[in-house]
C-alpha positions in Angstrom: -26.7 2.5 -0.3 -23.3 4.1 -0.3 -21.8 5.7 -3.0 -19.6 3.5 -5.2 -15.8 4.2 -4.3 -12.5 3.5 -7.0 -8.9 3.7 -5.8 -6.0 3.6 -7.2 -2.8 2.8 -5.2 0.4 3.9 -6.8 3.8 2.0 -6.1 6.1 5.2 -7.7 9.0 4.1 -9.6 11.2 5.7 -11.7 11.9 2.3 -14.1 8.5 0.6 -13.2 5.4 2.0 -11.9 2.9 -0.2 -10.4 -0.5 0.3 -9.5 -3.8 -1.5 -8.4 -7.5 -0.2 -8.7 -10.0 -1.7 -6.4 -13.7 -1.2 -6.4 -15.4 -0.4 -3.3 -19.4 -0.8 -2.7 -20.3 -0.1 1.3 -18.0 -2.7 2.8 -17.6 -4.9 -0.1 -14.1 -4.5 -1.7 -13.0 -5.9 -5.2 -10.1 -6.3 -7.7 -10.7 -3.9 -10.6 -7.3 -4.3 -12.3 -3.3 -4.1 -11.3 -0.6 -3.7 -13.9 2.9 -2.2 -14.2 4.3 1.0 -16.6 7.2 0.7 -17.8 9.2 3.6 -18.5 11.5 3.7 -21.7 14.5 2.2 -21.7 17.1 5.1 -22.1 14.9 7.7 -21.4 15.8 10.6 -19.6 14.7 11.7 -15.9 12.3 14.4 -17.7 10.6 12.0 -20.2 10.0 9.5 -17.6 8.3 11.7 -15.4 6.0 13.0 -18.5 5.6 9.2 -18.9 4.3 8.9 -15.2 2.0 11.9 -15.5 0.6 10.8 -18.4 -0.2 7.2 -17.6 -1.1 8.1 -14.1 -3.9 10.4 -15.5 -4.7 7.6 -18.2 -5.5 5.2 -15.5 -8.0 8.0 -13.1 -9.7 8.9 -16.7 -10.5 5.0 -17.9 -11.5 3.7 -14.4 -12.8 6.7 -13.4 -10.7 6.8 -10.0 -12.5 8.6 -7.2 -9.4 8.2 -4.6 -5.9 8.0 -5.1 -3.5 6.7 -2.4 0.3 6.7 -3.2 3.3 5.0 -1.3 5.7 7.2 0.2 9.2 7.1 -0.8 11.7 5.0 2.0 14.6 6.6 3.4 18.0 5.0 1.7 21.3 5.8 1.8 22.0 7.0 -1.9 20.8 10.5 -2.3 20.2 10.6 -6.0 17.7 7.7 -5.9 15.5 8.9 -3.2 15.2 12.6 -5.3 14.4 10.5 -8.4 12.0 8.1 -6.9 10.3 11.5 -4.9 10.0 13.0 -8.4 8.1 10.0 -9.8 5.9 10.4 -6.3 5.4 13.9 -7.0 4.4 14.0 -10.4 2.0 10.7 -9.7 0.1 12.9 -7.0 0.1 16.4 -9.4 -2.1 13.5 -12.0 -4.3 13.0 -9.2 -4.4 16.5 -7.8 -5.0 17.9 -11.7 -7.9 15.2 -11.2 -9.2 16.7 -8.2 -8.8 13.5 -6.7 -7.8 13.1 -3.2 -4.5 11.6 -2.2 -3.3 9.7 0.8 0.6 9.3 1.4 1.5 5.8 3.1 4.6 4.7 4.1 5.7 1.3 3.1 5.9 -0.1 6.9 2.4 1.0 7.1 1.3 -0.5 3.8 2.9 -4.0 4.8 1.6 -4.1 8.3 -2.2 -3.3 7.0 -1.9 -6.0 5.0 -0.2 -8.8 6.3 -0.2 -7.9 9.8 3.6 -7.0 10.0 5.4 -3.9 9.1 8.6 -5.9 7.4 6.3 -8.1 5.8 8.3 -9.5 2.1 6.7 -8.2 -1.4 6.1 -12.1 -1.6 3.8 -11.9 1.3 1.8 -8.8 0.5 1.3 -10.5 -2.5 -0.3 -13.3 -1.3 -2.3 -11.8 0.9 -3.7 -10.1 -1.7 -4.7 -12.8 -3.5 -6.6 -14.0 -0.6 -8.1 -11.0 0.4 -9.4 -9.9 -3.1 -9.9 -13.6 -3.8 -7.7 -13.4 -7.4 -4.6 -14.9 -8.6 -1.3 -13.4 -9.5 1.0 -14.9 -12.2 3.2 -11.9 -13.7 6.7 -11.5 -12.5 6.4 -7.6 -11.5 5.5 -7.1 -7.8 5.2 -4.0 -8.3 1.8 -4.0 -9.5 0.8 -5.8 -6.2 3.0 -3.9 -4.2 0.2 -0.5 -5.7 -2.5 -2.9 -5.0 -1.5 -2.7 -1.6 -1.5 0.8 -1.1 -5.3 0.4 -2.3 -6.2 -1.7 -0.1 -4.1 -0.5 2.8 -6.2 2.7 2.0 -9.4 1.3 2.5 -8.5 -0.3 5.7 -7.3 2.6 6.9 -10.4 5.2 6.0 -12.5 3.1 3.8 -14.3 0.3 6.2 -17.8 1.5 6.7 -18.0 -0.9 9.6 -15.4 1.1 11.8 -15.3 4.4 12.9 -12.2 6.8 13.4 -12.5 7.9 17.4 -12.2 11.9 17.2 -10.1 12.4 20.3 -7.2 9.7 20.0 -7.1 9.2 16.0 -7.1 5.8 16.6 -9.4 3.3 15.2 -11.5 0.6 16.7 -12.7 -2.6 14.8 -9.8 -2.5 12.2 -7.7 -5.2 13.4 -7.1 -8.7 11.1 -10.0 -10.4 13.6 -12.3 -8.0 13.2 -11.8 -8.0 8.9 -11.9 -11.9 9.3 -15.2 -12.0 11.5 -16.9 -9.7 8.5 -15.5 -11.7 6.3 -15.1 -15.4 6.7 -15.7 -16.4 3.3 -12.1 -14.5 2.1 -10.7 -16.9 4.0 -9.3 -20.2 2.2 -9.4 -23.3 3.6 
């Protein structure tokens, strides 16, 4: 039997930090828990990042995390917000790294397309997908929690599948496509 697998997917942010934990067994994949962090309200750049560490560490420590997969930061326009939100990544990835955790960097495109089949899929439409693939309900305003339960999940169908294999000399994987999850699967599927 395989060894029992926990990841945690970070969504950085540098007001709200969300995250989902999923629980892997062999192919079996299920919902732990998904939340948000807030940071505090007037806090400074500094004290939110000690906020991130600190939480981010919490959460490996009280699930016992084996994996940690985080989402990259996208490329805007406004300078000061991409150095801020790739602070918040940064210091996220240190909490796992301090773990001795490995961690996975995935762009959002990436994240969106491994879940819902298209890389401009809406926060709306991850989130329901979700729901359907981890067979769960969300009712909380914050997608950012489902938005790290993504990354999660986009990480374990990216190197977490024991039914695929990685082919050594193109990188490219075989078995990993929507059909092939929904012919393993049928029973995620509602009707």
């Amino acid at each position: 039997m395989n060894k029992p697998r926990i990841i945690l997917g970070i969504d950085p942010g540098t007001n709200i930090m969300g995250y989902g934990i999923i629980h892997v067994q062999g192919s079996k994949l299920s919902l732990v828990t998904l939340g948000v962090i807030h940071m505090p309200t007037g806090a400074e750049g500094f004290e939110k990042l000690s906020r991130i560490f600190e939480e981010t560490q919490q959460l490996i420590s009280t699930y016992q995390v084996t994996e940690m997969a985080i989402e990259a930061p996208f490329f805007g326009k406004n300078v000061q917000s991409m150095l801020k939100l790739g602070r918040a990544q940064g210091i996220a990835i240190a909490a796992g790294l301090y773990h001795r955790l490995p961690v996975v960097e995935y762009s959002p495109r990436k994240v969106k397309q491994s879940i819902t089949g298209k890389g401009a899929g809406s926060k709306e439409q991850v989130a329901a997908m979700l729901e359907r693939i981890l067979n769960f309900t969300y009712t909380e305003k914050y997608l950012d929690a489902t938005d790290g339960l993504a990354v999660a999940v986009c990480h374990y169908f990216q190197n977490g599948n024991t039914n695929s294999s990685k082919t050594k000399t193109t990188g490219k994987t075989k078995g990993r496509s929507w059909e092939t999850f929904i012919k393993q699967n049928p029973e995620r599927l509602k009707k």
